[in-house]
ROMAR-421514 format. One record per residue (C-alpha): residue number from 0; residue in three letters; x, y, z negated. Coordinates in steps of 0.2 Angstrom, whole numbers, plus 5000, padded with zeros to 4 digits. Example, Ala and Ser with C-alpha at 12.3 -4.5 7.8 and 13.67 -1.06 7.14 Angstrom:
BEGIN
<n:0	res:ala	u:5062	v:4978	w:4961>
<n:1	res:ser	u:5068	v:4995	w:4964>
REM end
This chain:
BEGIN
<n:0	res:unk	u:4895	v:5258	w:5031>
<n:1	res:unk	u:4887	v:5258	w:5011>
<n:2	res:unk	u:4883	v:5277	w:5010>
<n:3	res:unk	u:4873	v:5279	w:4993>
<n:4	res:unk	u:4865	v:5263	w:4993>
<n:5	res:unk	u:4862	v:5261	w:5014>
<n:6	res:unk	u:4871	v:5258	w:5029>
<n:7	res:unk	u:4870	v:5267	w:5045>
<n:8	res:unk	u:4877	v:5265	w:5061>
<n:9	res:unk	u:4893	v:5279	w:5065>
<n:10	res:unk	u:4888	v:5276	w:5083>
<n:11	res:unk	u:4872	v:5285	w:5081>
<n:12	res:unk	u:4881	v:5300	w:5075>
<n:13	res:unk	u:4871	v:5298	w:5058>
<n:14	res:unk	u:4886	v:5300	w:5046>
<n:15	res:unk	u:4901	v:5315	w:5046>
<n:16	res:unk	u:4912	v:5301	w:5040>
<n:17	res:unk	u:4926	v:5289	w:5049>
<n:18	res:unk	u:4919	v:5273	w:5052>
<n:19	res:unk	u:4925	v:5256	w:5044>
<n:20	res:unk	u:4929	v:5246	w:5060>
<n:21	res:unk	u:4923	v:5226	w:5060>
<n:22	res:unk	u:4927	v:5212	w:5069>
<n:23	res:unk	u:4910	v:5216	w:5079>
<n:24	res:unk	u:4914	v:5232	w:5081>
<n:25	res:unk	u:4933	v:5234	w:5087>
<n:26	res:unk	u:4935	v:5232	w:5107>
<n:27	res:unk	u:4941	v:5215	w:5113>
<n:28	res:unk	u:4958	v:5213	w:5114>
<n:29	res:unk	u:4963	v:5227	w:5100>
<n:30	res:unk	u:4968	v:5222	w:5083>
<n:31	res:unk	u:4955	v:5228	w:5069>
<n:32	res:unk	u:4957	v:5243	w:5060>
<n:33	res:unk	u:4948	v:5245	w:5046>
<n:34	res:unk	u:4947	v:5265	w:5040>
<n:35	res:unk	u:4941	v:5269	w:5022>
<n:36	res:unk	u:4923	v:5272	w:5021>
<n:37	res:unk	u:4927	v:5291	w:5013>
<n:38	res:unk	u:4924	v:5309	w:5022>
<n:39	res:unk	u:4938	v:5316	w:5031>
<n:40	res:unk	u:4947	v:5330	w:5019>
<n:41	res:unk	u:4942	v:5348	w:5024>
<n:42	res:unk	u:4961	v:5353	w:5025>
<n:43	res:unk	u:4960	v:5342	w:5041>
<n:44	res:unk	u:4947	v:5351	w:5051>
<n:45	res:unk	u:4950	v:5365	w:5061>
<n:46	res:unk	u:4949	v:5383	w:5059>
<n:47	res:unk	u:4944	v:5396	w:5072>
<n:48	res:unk	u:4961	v:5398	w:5077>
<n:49	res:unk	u:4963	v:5380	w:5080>
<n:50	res:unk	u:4946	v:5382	w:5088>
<n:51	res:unk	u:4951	v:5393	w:5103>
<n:52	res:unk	u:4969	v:5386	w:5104>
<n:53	res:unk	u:4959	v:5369	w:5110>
<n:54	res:unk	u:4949	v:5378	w:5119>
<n:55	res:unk	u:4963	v:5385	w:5127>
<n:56	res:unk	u:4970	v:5367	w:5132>
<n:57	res:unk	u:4955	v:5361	w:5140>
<n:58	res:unk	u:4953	v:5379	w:5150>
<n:59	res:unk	u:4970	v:5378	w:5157>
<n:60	res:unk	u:4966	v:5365	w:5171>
<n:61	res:unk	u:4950	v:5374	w:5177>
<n:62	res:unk	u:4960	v:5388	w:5178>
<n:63	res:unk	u:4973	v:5380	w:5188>
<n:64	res:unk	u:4959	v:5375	w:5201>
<n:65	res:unk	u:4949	v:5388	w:5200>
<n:66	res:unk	u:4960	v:5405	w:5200>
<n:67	res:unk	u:4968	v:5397	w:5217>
<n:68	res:unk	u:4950	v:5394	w:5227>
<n:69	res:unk	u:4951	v:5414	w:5232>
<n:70	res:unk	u:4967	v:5411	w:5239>
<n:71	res:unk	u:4966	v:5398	w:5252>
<n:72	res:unk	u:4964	v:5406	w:5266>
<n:73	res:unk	u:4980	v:5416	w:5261>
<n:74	res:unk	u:4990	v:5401	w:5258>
<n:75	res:unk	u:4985	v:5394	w:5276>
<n:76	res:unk	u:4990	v:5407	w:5285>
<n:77	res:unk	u:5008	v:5412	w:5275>
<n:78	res:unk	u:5013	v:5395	w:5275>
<n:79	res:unk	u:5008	v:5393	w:5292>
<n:80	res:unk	u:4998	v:5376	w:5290>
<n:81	res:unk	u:4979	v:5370	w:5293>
<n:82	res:unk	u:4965	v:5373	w:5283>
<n:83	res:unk	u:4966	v:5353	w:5280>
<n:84	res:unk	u:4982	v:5353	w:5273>
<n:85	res:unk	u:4977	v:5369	w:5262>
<n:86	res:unk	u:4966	v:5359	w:5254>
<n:87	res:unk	u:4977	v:5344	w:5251>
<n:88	res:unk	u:4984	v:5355	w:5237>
<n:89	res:unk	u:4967	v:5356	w:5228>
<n:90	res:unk	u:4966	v:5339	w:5231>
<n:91	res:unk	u:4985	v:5335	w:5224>
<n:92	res:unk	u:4981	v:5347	w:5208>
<n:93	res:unk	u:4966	v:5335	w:5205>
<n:94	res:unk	u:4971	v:5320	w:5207>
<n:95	res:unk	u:4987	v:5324	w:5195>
<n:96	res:unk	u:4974	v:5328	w:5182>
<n:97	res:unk	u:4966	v:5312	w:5183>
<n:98	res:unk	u:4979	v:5302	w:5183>
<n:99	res:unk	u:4992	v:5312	w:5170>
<n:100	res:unk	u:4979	v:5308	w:5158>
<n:101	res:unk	u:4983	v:5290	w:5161>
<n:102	res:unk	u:5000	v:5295	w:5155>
<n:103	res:unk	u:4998	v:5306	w:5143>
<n:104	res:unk	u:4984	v:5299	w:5133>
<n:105	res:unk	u:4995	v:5280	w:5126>
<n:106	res:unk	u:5010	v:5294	w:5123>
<n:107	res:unk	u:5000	v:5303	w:5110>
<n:108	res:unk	u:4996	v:5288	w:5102>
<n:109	res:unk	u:5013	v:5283	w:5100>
<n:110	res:unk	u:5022	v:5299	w:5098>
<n:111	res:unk	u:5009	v:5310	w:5088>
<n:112	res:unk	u:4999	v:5326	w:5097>
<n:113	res:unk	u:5012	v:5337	w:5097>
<n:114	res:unk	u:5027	v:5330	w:5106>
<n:115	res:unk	u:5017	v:5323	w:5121>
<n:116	res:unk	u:5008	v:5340	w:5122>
<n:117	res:unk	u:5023	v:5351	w:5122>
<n:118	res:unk	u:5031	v:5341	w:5135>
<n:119	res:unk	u:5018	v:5343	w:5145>
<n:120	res:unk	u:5016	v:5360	w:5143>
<n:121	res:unk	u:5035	v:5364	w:5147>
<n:122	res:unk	u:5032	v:5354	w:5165>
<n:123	res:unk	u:5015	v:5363	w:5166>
<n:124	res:unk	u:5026	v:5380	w:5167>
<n:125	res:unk	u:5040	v:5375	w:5176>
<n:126	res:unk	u:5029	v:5368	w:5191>
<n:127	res:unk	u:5018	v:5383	w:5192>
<n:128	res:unk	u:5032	v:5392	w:5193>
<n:129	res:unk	u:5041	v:5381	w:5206>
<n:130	res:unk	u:5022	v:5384	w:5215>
<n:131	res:unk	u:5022	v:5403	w:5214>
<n:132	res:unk	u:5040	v:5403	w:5223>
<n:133	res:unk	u:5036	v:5388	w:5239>
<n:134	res:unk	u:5042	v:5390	w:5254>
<n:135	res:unk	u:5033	v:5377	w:5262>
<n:136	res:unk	u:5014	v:5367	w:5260>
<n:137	res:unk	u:5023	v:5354	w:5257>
<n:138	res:unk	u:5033	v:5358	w:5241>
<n:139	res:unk	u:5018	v:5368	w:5236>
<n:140	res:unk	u:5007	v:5351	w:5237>
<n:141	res:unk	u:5021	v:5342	w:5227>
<n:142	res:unk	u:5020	v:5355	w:5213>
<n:143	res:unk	u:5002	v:5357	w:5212>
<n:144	res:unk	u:5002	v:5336	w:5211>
<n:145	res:unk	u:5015	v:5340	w:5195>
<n:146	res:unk	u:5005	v:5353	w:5189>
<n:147	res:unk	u:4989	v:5342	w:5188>
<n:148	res:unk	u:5000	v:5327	w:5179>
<n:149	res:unk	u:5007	v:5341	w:5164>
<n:150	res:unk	u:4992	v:5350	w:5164>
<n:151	res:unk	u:4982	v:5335	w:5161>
<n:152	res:unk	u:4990	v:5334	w:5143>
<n:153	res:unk	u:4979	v:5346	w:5139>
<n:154	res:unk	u:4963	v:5339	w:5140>
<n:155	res:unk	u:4966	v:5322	w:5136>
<n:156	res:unk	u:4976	v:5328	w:5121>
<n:157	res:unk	u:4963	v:5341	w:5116>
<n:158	res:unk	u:4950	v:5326	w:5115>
<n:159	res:unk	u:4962	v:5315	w:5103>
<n:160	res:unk	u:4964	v:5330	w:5091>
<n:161	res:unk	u:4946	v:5332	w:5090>
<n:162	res:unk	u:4943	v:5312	w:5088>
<n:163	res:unk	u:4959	v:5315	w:5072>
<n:164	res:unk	u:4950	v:5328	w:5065>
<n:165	res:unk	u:4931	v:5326	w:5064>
<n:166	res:unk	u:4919	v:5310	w:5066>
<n:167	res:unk	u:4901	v:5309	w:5070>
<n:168	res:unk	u:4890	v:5323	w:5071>
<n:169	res:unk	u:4903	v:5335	w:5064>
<n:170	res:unk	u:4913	v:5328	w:5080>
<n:171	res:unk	u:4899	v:5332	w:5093>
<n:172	res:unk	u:4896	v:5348	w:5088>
<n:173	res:unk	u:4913	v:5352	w:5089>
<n:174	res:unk	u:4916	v:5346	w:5108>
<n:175	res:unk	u:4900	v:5358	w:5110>
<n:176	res:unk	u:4910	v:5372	w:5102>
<n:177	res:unk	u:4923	v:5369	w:5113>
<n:178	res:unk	u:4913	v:5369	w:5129>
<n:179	res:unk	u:4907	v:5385	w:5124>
<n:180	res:unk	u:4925	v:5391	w:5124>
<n:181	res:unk	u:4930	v:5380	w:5140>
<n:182	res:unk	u:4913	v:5381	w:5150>
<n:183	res:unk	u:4919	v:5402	w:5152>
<n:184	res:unk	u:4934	v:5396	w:5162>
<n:185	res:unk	u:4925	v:5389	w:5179>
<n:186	res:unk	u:4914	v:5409	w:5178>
<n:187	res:unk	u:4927	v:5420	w:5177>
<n:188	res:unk	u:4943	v:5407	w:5187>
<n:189	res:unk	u:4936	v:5414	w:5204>
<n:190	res:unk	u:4934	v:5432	w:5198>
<n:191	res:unk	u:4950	v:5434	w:5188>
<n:192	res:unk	u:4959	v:5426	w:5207>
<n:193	res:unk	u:4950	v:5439	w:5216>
<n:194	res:unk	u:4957	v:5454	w:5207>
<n:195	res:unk	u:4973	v:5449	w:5207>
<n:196	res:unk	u:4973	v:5447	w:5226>
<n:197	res:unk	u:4969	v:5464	w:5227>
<n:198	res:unk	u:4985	v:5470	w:5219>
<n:199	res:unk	u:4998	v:5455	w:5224>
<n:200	res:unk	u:4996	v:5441	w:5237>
<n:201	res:unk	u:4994	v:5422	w:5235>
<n:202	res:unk	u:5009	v:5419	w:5223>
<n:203	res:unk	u:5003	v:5433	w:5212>
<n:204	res:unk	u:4990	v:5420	w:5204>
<n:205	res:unk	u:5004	v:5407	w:5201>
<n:206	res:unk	u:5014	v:5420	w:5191>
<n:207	res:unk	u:4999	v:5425	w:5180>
<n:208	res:unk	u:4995	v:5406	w:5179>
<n:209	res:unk	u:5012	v:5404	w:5173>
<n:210	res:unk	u:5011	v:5417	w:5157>
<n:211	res:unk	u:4996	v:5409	w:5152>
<n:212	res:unk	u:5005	v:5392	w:5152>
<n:213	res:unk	u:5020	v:5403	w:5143>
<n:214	res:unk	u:5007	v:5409	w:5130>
<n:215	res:unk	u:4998	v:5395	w:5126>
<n:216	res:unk	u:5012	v:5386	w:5123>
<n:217	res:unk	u:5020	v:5397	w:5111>
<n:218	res:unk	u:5002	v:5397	w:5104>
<n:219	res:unk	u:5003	v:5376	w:5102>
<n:220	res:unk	u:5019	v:5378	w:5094>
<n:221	res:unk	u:5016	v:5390	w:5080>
<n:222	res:unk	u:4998	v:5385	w:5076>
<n:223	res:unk	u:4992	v:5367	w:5084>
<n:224	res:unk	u:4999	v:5357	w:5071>
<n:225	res:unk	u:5003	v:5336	w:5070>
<n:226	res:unk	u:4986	v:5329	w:5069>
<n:227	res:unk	u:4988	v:5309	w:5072>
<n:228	res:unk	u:4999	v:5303	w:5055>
<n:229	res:unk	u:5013	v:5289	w:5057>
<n:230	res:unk	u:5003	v:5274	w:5048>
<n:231	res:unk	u:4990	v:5277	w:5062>
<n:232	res:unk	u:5003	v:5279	w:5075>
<n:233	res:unk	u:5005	v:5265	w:5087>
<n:234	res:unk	u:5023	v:5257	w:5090>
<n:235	res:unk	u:5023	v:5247	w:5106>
<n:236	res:unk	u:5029	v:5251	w:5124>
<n:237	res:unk	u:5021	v:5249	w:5139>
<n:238	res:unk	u:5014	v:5231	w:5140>
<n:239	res:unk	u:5002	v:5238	w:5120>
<n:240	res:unk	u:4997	v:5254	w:5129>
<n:241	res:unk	u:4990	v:5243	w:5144>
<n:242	res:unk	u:4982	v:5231	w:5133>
<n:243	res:unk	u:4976	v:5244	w:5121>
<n:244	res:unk	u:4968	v:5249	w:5138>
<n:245	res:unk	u:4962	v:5233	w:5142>
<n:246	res:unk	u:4952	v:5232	w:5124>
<n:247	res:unk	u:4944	v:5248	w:5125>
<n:248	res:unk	u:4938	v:5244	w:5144>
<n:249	res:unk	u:4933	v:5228	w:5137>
<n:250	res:unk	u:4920	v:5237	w:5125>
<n:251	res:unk	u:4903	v:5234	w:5133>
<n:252	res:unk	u:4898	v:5249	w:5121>
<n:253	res:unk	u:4915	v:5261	w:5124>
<n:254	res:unk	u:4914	v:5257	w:5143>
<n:255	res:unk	u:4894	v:5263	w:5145>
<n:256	res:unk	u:4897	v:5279	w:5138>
<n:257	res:unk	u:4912	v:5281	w:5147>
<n:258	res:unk	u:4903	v:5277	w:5164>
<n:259	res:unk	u:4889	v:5287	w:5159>
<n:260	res:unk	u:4899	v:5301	w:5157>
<n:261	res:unk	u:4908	v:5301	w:5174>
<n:262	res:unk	u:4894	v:5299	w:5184>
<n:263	res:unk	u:4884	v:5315	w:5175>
<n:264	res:unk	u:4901	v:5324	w:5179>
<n:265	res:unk	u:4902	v:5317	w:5198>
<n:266	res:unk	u:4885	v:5327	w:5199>
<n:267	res:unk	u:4893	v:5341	w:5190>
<n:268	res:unk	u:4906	v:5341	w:5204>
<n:269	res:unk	u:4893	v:5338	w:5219>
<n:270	res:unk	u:4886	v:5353	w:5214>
<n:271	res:unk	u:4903	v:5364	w:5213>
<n:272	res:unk	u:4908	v:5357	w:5230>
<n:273	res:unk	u:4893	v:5360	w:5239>
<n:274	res:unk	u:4885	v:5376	w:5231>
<n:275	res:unk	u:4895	v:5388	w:5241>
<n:276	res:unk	u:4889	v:5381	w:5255>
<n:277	res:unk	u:4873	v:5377	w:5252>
<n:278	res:unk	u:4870	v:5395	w:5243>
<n:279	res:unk	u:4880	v:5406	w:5257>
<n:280	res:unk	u:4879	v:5395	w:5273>
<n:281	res:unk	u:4861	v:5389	w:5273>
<n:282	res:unk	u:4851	v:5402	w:5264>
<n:283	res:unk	u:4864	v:5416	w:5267>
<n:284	res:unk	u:4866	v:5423	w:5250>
<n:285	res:unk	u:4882	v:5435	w:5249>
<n:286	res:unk	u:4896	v:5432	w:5240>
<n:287	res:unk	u:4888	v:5443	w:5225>
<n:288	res:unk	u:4876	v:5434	w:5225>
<n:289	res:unk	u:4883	v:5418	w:5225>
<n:290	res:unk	u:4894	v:5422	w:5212>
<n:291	res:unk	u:4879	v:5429	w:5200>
<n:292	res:unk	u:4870	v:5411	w:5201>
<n:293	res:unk	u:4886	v:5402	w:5198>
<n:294	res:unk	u:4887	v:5413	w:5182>
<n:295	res:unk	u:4870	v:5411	w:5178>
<n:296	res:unk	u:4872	v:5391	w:5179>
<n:297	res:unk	u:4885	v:5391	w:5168>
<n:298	res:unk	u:4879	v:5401	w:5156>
<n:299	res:unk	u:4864	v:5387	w:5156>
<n:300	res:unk	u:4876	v:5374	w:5153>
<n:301	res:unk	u:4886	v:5385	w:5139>
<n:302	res:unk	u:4868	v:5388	w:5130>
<n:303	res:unk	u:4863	v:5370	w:5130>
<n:304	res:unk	u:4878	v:5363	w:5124>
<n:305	res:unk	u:4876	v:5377	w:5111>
<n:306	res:unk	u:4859	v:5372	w:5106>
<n:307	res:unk	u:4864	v:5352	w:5105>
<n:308	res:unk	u:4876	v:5356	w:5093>
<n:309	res:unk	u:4869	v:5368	w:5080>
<n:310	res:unk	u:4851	v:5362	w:5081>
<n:311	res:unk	u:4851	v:5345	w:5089>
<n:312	res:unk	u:4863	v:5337	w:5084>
<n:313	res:unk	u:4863	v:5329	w:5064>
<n:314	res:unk	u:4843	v:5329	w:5068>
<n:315	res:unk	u:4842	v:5318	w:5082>
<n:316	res:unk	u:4849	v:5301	w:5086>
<n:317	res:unk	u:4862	v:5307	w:5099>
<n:318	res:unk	u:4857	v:5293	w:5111>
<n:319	res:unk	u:4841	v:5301	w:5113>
<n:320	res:unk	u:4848	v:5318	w:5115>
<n:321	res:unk	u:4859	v:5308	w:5129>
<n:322	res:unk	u:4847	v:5300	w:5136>
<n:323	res:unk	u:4836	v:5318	w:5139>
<n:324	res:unk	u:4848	v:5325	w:5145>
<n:325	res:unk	u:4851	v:5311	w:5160>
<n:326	res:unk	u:4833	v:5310	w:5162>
<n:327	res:unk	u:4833	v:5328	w:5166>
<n:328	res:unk	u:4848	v:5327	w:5177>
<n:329	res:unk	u:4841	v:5313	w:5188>
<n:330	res:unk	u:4823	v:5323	w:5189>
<n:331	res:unk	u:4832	v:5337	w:5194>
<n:332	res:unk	u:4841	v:5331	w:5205>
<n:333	res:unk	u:4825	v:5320	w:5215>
<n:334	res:unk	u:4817	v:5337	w:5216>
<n:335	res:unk	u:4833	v:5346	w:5225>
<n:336	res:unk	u:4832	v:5329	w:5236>
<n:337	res:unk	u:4812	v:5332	w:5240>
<n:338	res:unk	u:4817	v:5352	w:5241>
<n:339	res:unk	u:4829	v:5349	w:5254>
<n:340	res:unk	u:4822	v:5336	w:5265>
<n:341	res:unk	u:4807	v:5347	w:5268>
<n:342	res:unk	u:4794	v:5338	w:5257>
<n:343	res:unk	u:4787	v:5353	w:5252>
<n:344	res:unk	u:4791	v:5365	w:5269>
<n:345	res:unk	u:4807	v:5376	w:5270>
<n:346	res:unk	u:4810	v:5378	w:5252>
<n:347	res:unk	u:4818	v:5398	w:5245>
<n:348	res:unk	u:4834	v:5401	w:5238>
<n:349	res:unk	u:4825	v:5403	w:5222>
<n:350	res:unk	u:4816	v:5384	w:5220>
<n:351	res:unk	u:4836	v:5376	w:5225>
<n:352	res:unk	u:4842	v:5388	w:5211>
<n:353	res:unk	u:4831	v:5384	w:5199>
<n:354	res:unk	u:4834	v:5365	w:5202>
<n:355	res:unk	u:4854	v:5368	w:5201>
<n:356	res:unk	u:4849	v:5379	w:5186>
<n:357	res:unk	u:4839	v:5364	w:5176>
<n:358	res:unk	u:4854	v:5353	w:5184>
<n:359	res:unk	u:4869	v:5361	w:5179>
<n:360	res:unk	u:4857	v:5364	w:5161>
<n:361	res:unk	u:4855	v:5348	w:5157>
<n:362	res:unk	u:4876	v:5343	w:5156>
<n:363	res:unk	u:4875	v:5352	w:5142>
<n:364	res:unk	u:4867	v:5339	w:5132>
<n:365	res:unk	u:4876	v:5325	w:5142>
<n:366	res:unk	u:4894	v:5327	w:5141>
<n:367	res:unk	u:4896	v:5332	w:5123>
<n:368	res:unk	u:4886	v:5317	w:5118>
<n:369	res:unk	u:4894	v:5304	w:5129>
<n:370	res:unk	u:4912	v:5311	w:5123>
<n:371	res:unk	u:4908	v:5310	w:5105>
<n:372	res:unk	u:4899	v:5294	w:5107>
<n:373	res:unk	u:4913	v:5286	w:5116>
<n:374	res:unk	u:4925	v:5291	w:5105>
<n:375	res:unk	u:4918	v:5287	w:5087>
<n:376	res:unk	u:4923	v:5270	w:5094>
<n:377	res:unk	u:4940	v:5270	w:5094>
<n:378	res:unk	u:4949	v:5279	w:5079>
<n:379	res:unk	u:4962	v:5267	w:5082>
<n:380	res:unk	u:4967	v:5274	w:5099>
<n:381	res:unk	u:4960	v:5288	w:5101>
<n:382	res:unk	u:4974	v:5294	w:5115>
<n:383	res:unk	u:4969	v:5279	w:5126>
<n:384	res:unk	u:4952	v:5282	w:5125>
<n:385	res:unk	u:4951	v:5300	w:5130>
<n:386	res:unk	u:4964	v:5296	w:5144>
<n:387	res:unk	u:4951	v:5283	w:5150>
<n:388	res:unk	u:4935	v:5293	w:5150>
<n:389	res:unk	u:4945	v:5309	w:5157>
<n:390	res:unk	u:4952	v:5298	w:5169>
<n:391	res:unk	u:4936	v:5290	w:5175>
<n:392	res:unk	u:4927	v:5309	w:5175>
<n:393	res:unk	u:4939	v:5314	w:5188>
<n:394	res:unk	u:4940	v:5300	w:5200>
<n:395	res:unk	u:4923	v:5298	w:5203>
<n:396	res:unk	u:4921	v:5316	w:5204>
<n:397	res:unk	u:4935	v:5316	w:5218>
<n:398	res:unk	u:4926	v:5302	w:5227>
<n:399	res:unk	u:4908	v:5312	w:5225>
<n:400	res:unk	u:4913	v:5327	w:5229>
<n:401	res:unk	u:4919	v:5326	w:5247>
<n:402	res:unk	u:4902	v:5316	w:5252>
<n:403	res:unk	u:4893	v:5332	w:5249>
<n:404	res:unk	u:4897	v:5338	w:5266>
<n:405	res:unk	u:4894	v:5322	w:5274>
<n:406	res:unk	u:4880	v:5326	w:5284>
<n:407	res:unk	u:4889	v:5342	w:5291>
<n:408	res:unk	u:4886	v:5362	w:5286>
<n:409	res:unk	u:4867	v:5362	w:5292>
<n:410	res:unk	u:4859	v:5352	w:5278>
<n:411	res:unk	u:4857	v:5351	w:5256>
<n:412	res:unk	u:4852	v:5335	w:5256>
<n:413	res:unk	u:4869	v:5324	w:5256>
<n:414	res:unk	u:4871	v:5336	w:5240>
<n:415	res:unk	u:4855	v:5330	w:5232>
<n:416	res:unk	u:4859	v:5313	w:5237>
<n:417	res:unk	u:4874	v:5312	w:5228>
<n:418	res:unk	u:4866	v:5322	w:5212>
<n:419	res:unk	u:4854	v:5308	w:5213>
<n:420	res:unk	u:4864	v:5293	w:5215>
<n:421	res:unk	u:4874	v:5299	w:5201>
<n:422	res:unk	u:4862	v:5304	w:5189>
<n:423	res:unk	u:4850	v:5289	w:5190>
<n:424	res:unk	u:4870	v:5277	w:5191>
<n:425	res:unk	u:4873	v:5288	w:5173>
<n:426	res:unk	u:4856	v:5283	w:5166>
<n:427	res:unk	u:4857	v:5264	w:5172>
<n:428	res:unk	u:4876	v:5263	w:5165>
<n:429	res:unk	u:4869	v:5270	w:5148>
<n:430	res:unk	u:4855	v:5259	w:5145>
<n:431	res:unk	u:4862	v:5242	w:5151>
<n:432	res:unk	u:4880	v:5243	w:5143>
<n:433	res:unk	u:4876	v:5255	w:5127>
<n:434	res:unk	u:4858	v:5247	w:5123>
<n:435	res:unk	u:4853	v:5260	w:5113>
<n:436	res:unk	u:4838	v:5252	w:5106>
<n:437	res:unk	u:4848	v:5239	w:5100>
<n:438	res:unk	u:4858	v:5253	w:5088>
<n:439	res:unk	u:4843	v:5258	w:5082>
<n:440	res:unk	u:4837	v:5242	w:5076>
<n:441	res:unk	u:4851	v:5237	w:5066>
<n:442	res:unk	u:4850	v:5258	w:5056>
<n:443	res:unk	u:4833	v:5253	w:5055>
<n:444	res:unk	u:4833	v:5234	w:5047>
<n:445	res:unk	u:4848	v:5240	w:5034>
<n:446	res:unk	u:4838	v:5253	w:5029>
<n:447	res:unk	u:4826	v:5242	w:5025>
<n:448	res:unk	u:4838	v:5228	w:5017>
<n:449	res:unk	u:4853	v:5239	w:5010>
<n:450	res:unk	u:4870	v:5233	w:5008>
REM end
């Protein structure tokens, strides 16, 4: 793109403007868009209301999962079912968040932001409602399945807004704002469950889950305005979306990040999975306590993610930010694996916690980098593209997360395993299908040549 007598590569993050889409660099199978080589207007970007009310949306489903973890053992035993069946509604509520993005994401692209969101929102509600009144485990795992699908508007909508709204590194910063906002949700979820079973039982948490749906919603209505215009809309059915789809995974570049990002999540999610286990069980830690290095981690993925997108990110190729930070992952993770297996003798509380620390640290340069990455690719479908990478995030997170326990409740190390497996699987996916190096060869020779 001819920016003042050079070209530089969008993917690089080395430009705020949107991209001019060639040939070469459109996915296979979508029809080129070419976007005018001119900054996006400042009327378009978002202001701090904007801001939280995103945030907002990609809260909400960490919320939903979150909030009820307290209340299992409640459901269980008032509904009268097994601890296995208990689960399956956890399991229901995230597997309707991976695949509602599926859904909702070629909607947006058709129908705007707002409609798709909205509609989502209403069924969000009207679920959790259905949820706080079940009679039965049954029912309750059908709505919780419903409120994953509508919830998952949400996130994959709140991506596409971001994706309309900024480019580059304006955009990368911005999904590091909006982790900052979102990364609180997971901390205070459990905490914000807990007290409310002091005061009301199970279904108590439903109805407060509800009036934040209620809330937010009036919230989209008056302030999240239409972000996507109707030139840029799509206007086929089914059969465009899939093939839209198609394209995108047919992007060697789009499908990298993409991968990359998912597997740095799975580990995200082996540690969640296995930490209240691994913290409580084997090194028995009370709750209190358990609870305090949760927090703590979290706070080291918030201040990460802060310090990639105020001081890293416009000074350093995103790539290599991304690739630190999955270096770091898979380091960290090898030294839980050597901790854990008794390499080193019976290791403290305090060596697994520091590793979960630089672990759970280190997401904070991976996921905002992969997102934006990912996405500067595909103006064109922006919908699509963040229903693919949500999508892929949440699936291999489901399949990670149950192999954490693998090895039964007297052993970390299928937990480590999986963190390694992941991390290295993240750092292999982006260096064979991104080819970094390769991106920065061509800044470098039109630099060196001009336009």
């Amino acid at each position: 793109m001819p920016d003042g007598g050079r070209t530089t590569d969008a993917r690089e993050g080395h430009i705020p403007t949107a991209p001019t889409l060639t040939k070469t660099d459109t996915a296979v199978g979508i029809p080129p868009v070419v976007i005018p080589p001119v900054a996006i207007p400042a009327a378009r970007r978002a202001g701090i209301v904007v801001t939280l009310v995103l945030g907002g949306l990609t809260a909400l489903p960490p919320l939903s999962m979150d909030m009820y973890l307290p209340a299992l053992p409640a459901v269980t035993r008032a509904l009268g079912s097994s601890a296995a069946t208990a689960q399956l509604t956890l399991t229901a509520c995230l597997t309707g968040m991976a695949l509602g993005q599926l859904v909702v994401g070629p909607m947006s692209d058709k129908w705007g932001r707002r409609k798709p969101l909205l509609l989502g929102m209403v069924v969000y509600v009207f679920a959790t409602a259905i949820c706080a009144l079940a009679p039965t485990v049954e029912l309750l795992i059908g709505f919780r399945l419903l409120q994953g699908l509508a919830g998952a508007a949400g996130i994959v909508i709140a991506r596409a807004v971001v994706r309309d709204l900024y480019d580059g590194v304006e955009m990368a910063r911005f999904f590091s704002t909006l982790m900052l906002i979102s990364g609180v949700a997971p901390v205070i979820a459990p905490v914000i469950g807990g007290q409310v079973l002091q005061v009301t039982d199970w279904r108590g948490i439903f109805v407060v889950l509800t009036v934040v749906g209620i809330a937010l919603t009036l919230v989209v209505v008056k302030w999240l305005h239409e972000t996507l215009p109707s030139e840029k809309r799509h206007s086929g059915g089914v059969g465009e979306a899939l093939g839209t789809m198609r394209g995108l995974l047919a992007d060697r570049v789009f499908t990298g990040y993409m991968l990359a990002g998912g597997l740095a999540f799975a580990a995200l999610f082996a540690y969640i999975a296995a930490s209240p286990f691994v913290v409580q069980e084997i090194y028995g830690a009370s709750p209190q306590t358990y609870s305090l290095l949760f927090g703590v981690n979290s706070i080291g993925l918030i201040t990460v993610g802060q310090i990639n997108g105020r001081l890293l990110v416009g000074r350093v190729s995103m790539d290599k930010v991304l690739a630190f930070g999955l270096v770091v992952i898979t380091l960290a993770g090898v030294a839980l694996l050597l901790m854990t297996s008794g390499v080193f003798g019976e290791p403290s509380l305090f060596a697994v916690a520091a590793g979960l620390f630089v672990l759970m640290s280190a997401m904070g340069l991976a996921m905002p980098n992969t997102n934006a990455q990912a996405l500067m690719r595909t103006p064109h479908a922006a919908g699509s593209a963040s229903a693919l990478i949500g999508t892929a995030s949440f699936l291999i997170g489901a399949v990670a997360s149950p192999l954490v326990g693998i090895a039964g409740e007297a052993t970390a190390v299928p937990m480590a395993v999986v963190q390694v497996v992941c991390g290295a699987g993240s750092l292999v996916c982006f260096l064979a299908l991104c080819r970094p190096w390769q991106s920065q060869h061509r800044v470098a020779t039109a630099e060196l040549t001009g336009p």
